[in-house]
Backbone as CSV, one residue per row, in Angstrom:
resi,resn,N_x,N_y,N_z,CA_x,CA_y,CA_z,C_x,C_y,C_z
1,UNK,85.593,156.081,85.088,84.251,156.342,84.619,83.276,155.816,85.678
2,UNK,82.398,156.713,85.612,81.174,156.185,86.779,79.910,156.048,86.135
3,UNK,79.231,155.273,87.099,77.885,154.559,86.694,77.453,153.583,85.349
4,UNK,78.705,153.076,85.331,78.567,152.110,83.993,78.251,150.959,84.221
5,UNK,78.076,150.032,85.722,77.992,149.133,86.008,76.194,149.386,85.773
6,UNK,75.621,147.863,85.409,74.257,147.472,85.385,73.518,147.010,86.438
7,UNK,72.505,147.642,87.167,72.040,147.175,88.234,72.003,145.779,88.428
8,UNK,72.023,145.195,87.340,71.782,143.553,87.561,73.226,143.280,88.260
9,UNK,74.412,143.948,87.617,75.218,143.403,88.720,75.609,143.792,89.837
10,UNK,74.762,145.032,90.147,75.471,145.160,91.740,74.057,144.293,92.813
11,UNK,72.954,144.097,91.967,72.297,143.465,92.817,73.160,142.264,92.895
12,UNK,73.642,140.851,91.918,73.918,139.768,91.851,75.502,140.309,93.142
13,UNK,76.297,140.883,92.923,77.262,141.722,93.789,76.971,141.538,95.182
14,UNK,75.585,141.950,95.242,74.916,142.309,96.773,74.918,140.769,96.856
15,UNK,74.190,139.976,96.560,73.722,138.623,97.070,75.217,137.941,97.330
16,UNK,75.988,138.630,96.126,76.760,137.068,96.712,78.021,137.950,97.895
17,UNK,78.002,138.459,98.457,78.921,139.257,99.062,78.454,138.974,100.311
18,UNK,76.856,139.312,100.367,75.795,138.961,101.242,75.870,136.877,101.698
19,UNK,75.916,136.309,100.963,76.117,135.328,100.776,77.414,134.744,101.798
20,UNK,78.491,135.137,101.159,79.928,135.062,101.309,80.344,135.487,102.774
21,UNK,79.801,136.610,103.185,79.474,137.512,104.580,79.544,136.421,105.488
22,UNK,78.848,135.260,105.128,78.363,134.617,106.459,79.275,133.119,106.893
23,UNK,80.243,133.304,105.831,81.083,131.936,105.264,80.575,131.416,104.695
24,UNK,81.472,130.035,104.715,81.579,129.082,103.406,79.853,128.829,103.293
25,UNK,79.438,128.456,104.171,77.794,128.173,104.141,76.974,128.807,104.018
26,UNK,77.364,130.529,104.217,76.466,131.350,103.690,75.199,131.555,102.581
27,UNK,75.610,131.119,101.473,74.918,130.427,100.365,74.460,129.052,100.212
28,UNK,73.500,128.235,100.142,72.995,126.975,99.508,73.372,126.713,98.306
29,UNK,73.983,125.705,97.617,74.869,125.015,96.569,73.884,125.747,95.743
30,UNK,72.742,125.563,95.074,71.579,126.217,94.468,72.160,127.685,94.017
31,UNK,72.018,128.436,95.453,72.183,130.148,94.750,73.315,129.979,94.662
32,UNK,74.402,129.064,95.285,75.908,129.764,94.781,76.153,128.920,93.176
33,UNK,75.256,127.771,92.344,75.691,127.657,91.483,74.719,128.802,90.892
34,UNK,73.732,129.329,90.998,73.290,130.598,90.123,73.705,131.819,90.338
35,UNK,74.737,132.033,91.004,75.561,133.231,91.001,76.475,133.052,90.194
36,UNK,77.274,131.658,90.174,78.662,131.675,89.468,78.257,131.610,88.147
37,UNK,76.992,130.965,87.785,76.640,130.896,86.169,76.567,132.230,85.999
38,UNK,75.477,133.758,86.892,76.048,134.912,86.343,77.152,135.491,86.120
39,UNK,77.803,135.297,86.716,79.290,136.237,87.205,80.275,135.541,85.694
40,UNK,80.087,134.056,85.285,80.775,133.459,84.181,80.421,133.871,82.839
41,UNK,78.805,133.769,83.009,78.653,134.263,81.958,79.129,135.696,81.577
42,UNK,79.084,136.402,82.643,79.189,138.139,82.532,80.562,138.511,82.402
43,UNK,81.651,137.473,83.019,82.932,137.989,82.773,83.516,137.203,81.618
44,UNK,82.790,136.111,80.813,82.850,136.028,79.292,82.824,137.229,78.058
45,UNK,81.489,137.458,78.798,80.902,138.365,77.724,81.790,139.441,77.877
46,UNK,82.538,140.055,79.184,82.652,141.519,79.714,83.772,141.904,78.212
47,UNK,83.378,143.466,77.389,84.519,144.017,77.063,85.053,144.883,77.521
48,UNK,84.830,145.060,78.061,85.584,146.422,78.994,86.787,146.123,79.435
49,UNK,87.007,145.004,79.889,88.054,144.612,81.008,88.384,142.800,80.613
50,UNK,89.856,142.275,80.463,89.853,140.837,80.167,89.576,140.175,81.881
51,UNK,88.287,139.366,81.739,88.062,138.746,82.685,87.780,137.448,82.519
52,UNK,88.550,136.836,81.007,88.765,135.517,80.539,89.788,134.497,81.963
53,UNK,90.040,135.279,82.898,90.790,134.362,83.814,89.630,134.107,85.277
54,UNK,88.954,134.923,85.046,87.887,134.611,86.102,86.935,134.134,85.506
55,UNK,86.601,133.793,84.648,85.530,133.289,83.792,86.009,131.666,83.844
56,UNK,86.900,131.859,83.747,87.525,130.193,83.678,87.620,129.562,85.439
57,UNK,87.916,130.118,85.891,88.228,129.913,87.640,86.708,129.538,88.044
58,UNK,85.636,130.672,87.288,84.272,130.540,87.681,83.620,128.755,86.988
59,UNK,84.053,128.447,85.956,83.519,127.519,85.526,84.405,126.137,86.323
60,UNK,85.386,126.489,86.781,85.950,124.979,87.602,85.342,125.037,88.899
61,UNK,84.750,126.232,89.325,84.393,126.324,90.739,82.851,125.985,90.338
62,UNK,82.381,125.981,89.364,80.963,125.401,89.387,80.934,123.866,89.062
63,UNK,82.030,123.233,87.961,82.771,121.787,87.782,82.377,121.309,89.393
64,UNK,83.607,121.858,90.046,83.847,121.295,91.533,82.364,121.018,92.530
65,UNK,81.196,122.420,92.272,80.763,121.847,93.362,79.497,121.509,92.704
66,UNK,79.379,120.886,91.649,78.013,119.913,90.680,78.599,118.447,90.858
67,UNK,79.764,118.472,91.405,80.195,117.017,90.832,79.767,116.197,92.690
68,UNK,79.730,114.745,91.929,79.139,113.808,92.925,79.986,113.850,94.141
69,UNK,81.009,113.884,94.520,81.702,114.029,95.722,82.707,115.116,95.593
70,UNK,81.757,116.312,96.552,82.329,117.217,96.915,84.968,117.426,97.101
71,UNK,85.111,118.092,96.594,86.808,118.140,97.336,86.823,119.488,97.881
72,UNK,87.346,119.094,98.683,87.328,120.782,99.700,88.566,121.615,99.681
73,UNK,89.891,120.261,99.449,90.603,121.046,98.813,90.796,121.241,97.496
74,UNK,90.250,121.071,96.518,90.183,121.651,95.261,89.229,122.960,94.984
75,UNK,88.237,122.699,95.951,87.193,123.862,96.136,88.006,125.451,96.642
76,UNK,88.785,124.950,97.829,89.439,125.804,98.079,90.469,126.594,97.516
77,UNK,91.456,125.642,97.069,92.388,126.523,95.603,91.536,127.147,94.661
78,UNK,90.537,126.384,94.079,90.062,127.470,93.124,89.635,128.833,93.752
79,UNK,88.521,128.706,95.154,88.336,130.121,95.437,89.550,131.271,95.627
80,UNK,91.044,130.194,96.220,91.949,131.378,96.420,91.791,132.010,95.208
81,UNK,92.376,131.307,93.989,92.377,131.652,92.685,91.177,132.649,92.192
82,UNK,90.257,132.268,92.241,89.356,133.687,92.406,89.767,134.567,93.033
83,UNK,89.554,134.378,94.368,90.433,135.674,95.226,91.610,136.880,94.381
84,UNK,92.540,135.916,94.106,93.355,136.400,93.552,93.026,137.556,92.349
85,UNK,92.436,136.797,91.179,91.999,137.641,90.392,90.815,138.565,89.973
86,UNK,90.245,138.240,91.179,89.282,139.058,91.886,89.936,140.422,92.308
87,UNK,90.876,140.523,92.742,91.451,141.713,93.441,92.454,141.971,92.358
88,UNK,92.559,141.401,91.213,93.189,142.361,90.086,92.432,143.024,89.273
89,UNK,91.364,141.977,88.943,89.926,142.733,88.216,89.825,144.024,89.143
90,UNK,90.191,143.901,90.279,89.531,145.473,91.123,90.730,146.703,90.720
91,UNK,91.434,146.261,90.497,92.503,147.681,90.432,92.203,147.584,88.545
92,UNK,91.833,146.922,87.934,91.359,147.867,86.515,90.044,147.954,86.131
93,UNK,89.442,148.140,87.056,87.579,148.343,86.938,87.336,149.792,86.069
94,UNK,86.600,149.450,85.129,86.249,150.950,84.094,85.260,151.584,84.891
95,UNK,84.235,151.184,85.889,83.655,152.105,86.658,84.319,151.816,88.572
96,UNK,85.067,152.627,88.594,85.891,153.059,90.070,84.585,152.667,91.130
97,UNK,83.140,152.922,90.822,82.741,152.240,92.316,83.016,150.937,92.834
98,UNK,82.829,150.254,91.337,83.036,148.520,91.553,84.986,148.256,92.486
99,UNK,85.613,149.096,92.150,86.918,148.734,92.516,86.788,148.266,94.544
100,UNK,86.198,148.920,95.401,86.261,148.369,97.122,85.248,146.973,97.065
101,UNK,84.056,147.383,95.867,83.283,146.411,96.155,83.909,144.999,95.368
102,UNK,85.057,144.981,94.499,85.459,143.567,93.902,87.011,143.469,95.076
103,UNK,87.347,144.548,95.451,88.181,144.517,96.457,87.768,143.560,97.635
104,UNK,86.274,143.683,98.221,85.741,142.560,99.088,85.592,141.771,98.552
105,UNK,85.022,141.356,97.561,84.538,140.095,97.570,86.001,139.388,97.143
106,UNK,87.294,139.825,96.619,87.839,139.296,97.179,89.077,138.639,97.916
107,UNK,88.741,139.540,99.159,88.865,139.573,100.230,87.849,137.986,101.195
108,UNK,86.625,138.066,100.697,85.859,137.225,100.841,85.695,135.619,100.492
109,UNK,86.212,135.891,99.071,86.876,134.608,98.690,88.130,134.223,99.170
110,UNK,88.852,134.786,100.042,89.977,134.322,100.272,89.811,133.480,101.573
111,UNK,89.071,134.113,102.291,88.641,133.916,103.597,87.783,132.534,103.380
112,UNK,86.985,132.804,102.637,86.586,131.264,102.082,87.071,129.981,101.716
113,UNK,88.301,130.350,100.907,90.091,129.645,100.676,90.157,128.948,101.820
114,UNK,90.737,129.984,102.973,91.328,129.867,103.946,90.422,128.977,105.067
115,UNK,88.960,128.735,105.078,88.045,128.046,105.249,87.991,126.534,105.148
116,UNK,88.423,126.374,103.911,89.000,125.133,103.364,90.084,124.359,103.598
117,UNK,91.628,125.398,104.360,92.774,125.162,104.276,93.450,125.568,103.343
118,UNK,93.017,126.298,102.301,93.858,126.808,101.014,94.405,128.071,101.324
């Protein structure tokens, strides 16, 4: 099915991809914790598709980087872990455009992983 995605998320999509683009530092702690609060909240809510495993990955990766001393390798496993189910969310996307664009990002998160040592 096409065009079911909500502009709000391919803009939030754009930023953080845009974000991610540039590495780990690409984003300021700021927009990357107000991306992950969208993306958590949205793959809570999502029915279309169970994205109860990225919803959860999203809330330890916001845990990890609110808390008083940064871990880089815990930061990093979780993004693989995104990664990961990031690129399963992409092969059952109900609208097929989102499938290259959750395919990058991640792709993006992995690279981010791998940033870390994960």
């Amino acid at each position: 099915m096409t065009g079911t995605t909500p502009n709000s998320h391919l803009e939030a999509l754009d930023q953080t991809e845009a974000g991610l683009s540039g590495g780990i530092t690409g984003l300021t702690p700021s927009a990357a914790l107000g991306l992950i609060e969208h993306w958590r909240t949205e793959c809570a809510n999502a029915t279309d598709a169970d994205l109860g495993e990225v919803s959860a990955g999203l809330g330890r990766l916001a845990d990890l980087l609110g808390a008083d001393r940064l871990d880089g390798r815990a930061i990093g496993e979780t993004l693989r872990g995104l990664s990961e189910t990031t690129t399963a969310a992409a092969a059952s996307a109900v609208d097929e455009r989102m499938t290259p664009r959750l395919e990058r990002l991640g792709t993006l998160l992995a690279s981010a992983a791998r940033t870390l040592g994960s």
